[in-house]
C-alpha positions as CSV (number, residue, x, y, z in Angstrom):
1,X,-1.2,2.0,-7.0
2,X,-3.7,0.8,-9.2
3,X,-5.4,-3.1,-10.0
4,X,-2.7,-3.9,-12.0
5,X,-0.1,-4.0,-9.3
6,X,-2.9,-4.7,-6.3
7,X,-1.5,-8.3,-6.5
8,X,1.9,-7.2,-5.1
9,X,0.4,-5.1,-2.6
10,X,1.0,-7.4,0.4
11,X,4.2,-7.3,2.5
12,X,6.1,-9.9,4.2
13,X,6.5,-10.0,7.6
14,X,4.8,-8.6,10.8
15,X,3.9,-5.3,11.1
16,X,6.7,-2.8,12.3
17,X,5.8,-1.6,15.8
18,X,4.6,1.4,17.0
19,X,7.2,4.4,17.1
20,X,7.1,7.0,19.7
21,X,4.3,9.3,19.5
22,X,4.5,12.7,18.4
23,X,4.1,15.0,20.5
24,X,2.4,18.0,18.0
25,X,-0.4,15.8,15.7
26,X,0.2,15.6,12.0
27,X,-2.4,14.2,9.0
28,X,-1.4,11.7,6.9
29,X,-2.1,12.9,3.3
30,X,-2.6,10.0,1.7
31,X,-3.4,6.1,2.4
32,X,-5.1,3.5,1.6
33,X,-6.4,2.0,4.7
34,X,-8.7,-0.3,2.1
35,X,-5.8,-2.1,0.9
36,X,-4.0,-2.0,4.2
37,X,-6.7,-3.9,5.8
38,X,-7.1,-6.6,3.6
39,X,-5.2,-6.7,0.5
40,X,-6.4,-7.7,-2.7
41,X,-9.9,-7.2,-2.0
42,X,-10.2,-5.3,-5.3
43,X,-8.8,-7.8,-7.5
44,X,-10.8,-10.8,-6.8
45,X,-14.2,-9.4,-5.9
46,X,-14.0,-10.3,-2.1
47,X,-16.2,-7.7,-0.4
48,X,-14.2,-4.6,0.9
49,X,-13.7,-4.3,5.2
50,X,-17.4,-3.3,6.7
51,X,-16.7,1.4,6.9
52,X,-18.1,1.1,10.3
53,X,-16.3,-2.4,11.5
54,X,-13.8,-3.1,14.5
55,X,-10.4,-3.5,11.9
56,X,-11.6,0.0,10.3
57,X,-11.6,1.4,14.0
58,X,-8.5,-0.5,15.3
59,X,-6.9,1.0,12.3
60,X,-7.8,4.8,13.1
61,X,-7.4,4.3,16.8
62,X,-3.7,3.3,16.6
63,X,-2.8,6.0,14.6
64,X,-4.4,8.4,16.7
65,X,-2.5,6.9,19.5
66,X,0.8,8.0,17.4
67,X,-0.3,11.4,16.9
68,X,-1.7,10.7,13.6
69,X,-5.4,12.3,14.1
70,X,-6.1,12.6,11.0
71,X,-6.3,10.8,7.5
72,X,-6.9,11.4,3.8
73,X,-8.3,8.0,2.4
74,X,-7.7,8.0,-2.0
75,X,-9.1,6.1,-4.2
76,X,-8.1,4.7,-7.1
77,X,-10.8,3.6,-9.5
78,X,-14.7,3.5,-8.6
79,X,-15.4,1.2,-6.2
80,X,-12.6,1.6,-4.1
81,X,-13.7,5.8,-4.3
82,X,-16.9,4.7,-3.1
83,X,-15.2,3.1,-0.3
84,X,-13.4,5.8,0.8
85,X,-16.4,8.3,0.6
86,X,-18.4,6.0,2.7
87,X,-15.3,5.8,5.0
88,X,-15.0,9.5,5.4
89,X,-18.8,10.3,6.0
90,X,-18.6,7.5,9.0
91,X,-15.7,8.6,10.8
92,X,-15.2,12.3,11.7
93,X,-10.9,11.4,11.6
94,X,-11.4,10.9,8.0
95,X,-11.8,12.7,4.4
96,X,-11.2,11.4,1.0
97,X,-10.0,11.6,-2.0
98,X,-11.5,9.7,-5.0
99,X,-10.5,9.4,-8.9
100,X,-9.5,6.7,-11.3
101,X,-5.5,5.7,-11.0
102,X,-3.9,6.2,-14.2
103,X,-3.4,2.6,-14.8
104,X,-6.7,2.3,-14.4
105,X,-8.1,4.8,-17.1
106,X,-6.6,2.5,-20.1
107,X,-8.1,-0.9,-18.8
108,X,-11.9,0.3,-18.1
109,X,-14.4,-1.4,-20.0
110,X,-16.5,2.4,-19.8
111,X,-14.1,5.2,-18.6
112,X,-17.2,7.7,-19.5
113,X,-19.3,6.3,-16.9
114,X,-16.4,5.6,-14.4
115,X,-15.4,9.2,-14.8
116,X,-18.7,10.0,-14.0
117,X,-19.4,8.2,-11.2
118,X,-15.9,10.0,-9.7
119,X,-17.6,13.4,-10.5
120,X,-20.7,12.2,-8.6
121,X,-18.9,11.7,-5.5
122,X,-16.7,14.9,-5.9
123,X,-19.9,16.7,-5.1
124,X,-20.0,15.0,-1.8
125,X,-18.9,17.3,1.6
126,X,-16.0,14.5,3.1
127,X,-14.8,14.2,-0.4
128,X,-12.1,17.2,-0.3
129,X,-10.0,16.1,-3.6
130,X,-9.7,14.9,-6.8
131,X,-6.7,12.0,-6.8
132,X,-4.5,9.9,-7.3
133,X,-4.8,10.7,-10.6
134,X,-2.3,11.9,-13.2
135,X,0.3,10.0,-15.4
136,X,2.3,7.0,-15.2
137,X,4.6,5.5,-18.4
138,X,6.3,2.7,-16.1
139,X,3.2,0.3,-16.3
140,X,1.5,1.2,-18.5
141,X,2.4,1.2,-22.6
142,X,2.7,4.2,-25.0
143,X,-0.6,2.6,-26.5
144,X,-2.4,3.7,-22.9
145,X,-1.1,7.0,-22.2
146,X,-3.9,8.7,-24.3
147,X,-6.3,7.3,-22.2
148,X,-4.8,8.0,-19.1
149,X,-4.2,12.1,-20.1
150,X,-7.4,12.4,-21.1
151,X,-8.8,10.7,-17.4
152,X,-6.3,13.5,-15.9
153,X,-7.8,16.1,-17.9
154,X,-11.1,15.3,-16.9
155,X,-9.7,15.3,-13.3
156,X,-8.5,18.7,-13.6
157,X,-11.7,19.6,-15.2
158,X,-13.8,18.2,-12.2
159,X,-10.8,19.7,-9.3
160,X,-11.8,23.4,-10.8
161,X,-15.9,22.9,-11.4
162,X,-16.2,21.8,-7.3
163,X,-13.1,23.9,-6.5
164,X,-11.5,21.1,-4.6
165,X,-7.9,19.6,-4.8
166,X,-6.2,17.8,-7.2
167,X,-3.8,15.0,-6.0
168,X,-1.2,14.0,-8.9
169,X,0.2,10.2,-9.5
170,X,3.4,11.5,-10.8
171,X,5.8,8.0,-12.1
172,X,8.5,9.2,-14.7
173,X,6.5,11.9,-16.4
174,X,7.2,14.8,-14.9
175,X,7.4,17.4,-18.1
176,X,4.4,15.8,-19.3
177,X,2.3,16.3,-16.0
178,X,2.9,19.8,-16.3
179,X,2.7,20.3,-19.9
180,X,-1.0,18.9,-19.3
181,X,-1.6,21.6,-16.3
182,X,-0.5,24.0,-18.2
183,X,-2.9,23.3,-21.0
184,X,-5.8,22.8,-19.0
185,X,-5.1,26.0,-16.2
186,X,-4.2,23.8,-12.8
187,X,-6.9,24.3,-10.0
188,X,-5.8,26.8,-7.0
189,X,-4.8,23.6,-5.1
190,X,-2.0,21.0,-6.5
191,X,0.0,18.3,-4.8
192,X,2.6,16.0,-6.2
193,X,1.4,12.8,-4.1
194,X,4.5,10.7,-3.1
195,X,6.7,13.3,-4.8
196,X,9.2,11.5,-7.0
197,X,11.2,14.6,-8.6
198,X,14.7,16.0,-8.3
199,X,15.6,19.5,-7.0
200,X,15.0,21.3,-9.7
201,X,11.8,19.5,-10.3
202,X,11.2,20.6,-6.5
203,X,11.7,24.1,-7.4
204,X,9.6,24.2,-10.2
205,X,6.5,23.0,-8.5
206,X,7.2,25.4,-5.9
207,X,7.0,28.3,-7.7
208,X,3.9,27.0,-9.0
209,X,2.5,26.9,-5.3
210,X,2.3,23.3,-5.7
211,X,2.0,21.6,-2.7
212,X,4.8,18.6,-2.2
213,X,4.3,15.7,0.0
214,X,7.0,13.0,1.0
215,X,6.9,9.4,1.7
216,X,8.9,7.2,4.0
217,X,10.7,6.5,0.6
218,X,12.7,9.8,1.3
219,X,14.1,7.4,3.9
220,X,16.2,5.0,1.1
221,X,19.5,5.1,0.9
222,X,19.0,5.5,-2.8
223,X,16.9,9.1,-2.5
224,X,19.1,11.5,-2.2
225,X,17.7,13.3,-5.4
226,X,14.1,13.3,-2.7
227,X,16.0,14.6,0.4
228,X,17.6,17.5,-2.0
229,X,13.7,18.0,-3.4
230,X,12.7,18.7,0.2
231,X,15.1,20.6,1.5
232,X,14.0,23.9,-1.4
233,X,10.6,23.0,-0.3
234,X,8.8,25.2,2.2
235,X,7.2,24.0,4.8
236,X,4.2,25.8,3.7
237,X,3.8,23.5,0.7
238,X,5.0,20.5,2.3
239,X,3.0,17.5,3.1
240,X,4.2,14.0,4.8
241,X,1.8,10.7,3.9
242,X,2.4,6.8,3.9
243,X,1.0,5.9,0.9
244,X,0.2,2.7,2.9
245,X,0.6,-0.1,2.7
246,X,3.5,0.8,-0.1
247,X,6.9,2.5,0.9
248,X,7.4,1.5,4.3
249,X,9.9,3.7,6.0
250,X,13.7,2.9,6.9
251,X,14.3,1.0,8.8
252,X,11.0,-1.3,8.1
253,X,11.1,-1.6,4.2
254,X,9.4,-4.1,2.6
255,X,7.0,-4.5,5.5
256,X,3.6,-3.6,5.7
257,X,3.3,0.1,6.2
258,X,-0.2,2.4,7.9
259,X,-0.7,6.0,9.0
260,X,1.0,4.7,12.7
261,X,4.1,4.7,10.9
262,X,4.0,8.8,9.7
263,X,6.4,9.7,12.6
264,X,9.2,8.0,11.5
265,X,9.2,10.0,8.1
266,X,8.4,13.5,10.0
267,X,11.3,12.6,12.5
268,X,13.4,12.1,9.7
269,X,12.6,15.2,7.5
270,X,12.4,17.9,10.9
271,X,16.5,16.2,11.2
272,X,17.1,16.8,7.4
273,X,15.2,20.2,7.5
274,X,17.3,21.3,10.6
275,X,13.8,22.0,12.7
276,X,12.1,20.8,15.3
277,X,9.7,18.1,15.2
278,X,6.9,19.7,17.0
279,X,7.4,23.0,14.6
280,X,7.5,20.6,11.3
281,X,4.5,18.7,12.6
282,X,2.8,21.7,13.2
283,X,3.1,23.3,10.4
284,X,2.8,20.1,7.9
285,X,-1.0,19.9,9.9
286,X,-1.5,23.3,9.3
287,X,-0.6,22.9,5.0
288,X,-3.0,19.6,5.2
289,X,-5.5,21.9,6.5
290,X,-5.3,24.3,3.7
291,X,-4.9,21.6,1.1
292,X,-7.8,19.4,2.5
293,X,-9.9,22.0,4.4
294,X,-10.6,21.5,8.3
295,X,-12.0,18.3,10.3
């Protein structure tokens, strides 16, 4: 997700409602709660929602009220980052993550200075990673993937100097995304945000110690290469996020998704796993906790 496709952010009709709780609370690893509550803001100017406002606490409070305590807000270029920071140091259910999108490294007018302003807030306590950053050839052009490897590199770079996490944008470049990791030396703590591999791609991050973590998208009909990547994952390494408002789960897709709707995807992986939902949950929130550190 990135200001090139922010315009296509919004989904049609009303908001799915509420599942049952979970019973065992679970994080969700990544969202973007900026974009959830009110669209487009970065592509026109319009003023992001007040950190500290009612929607911001609305928001929080009904996934808490679905066993979602917890959140990890990401960023995708500056000024969102800065949101999320702000976000994170105002609400004690919140950390971020901050970084430029790779569709965003080709388009900057200064990617020096925007990668500098990322580092700056990387310093920050509620900042716990480095993300969504990474690679992406399905919008943007052979002529920008220079720019965005060397944004990623400068990502790993900044994940290793403040020995944080590194959250990977990972769209139809798999071999390269490692091939860069491998290169640079990949911090002690990598996930595949919204992980978008086959099996064997699965197994190869695992062994890695790569951390893994699943959107409702694992829900399509059309995913069967993402249920066979989760099933060789271990739990350990597993994460579950929205990746809100995008990739609303079955049987809501194409409606607006938020960190409310988590329990549909855990429900459906602890069924495709063969465990229970209370154990899956459990130990999903205890992986978020060693990815992201405690709060």
């Amino acid at each position: 997700m990135s200001r090139k496709n922010r315009k296509s952010a919004g989904r049609t009709g009303e908001r799915p409602e509420t599942p049952e709780p979970l019973n065992v609370p679970v994080l969700d690893s990544h969202t973007h709660l900026d974009i959830v509550l009110s669209g487009e803001w970065g592509a026109d100017g319009a003023e992001p929602p007040e950190v500290t406002g009612p929607s911001v606490k609305a928001e929080l409070d009904l996934a808490t009220a679905a066993g979602i305590t917890r959140i990890v807000q990401v960023g995708v270029d500056v000024r969102s980052s800065r949101w999320g920071a702000d976000l994170a140091a105002a609400h004690d259910r919140v950390v971020a993550a901050v970084a430029l999108h790779p569709n965003e490294a080709p388009v900057l007018d200064d990617l020096e200075a925007a990668l500098d302003e990322i580092e700056k807030m990387g310093a920050e306590p509620r900042v716990r990673a480095f993300g969504e950053t990474g690679l992406d050839s399905y919008r943007t052009g052979p002529e920008g993937l220079a720019a965005q490897e060397y944004s990623f590199r400068r990502h790993i770079d900044f994940a290793k100097t403040y020995a944080k996490a590194l959250v990977i944008h990972d769209r139809e470049m798999h071999a390269d995304v490692l091939r860069v990791l491998d290169d640079e030396g990949a911090p002690d703590t990598v996930v595949l945000h919204c992980f978008s591999g086959d099996e064997a791609f699965a197994r190869e991050c695992v062994e890695r110690g790569f951390f893994l973590s699943f959107a409702g998208n694992i829900t399509f009909k059309n995913a069967q290469h993402l249920r066979d990547a989760a099933l060789v994952t271990p739990v350990e390494q597993m994460l579950v996020e929205t990746d809100a408002p995008f990739l609303t789960p079955m049987p809501y897709r194409g409606r607006p998704n938020s960190s409310y709707l988590v329990p549909l995807t855990v429900r459906f992986l602890a069924e495709l796993k063969g465990v229970g939902v209370d154990e899956l949950c459990a130990g999903i929130d205890a992986t978020g906790t060693r990815v992201f550190g405690d709060w």
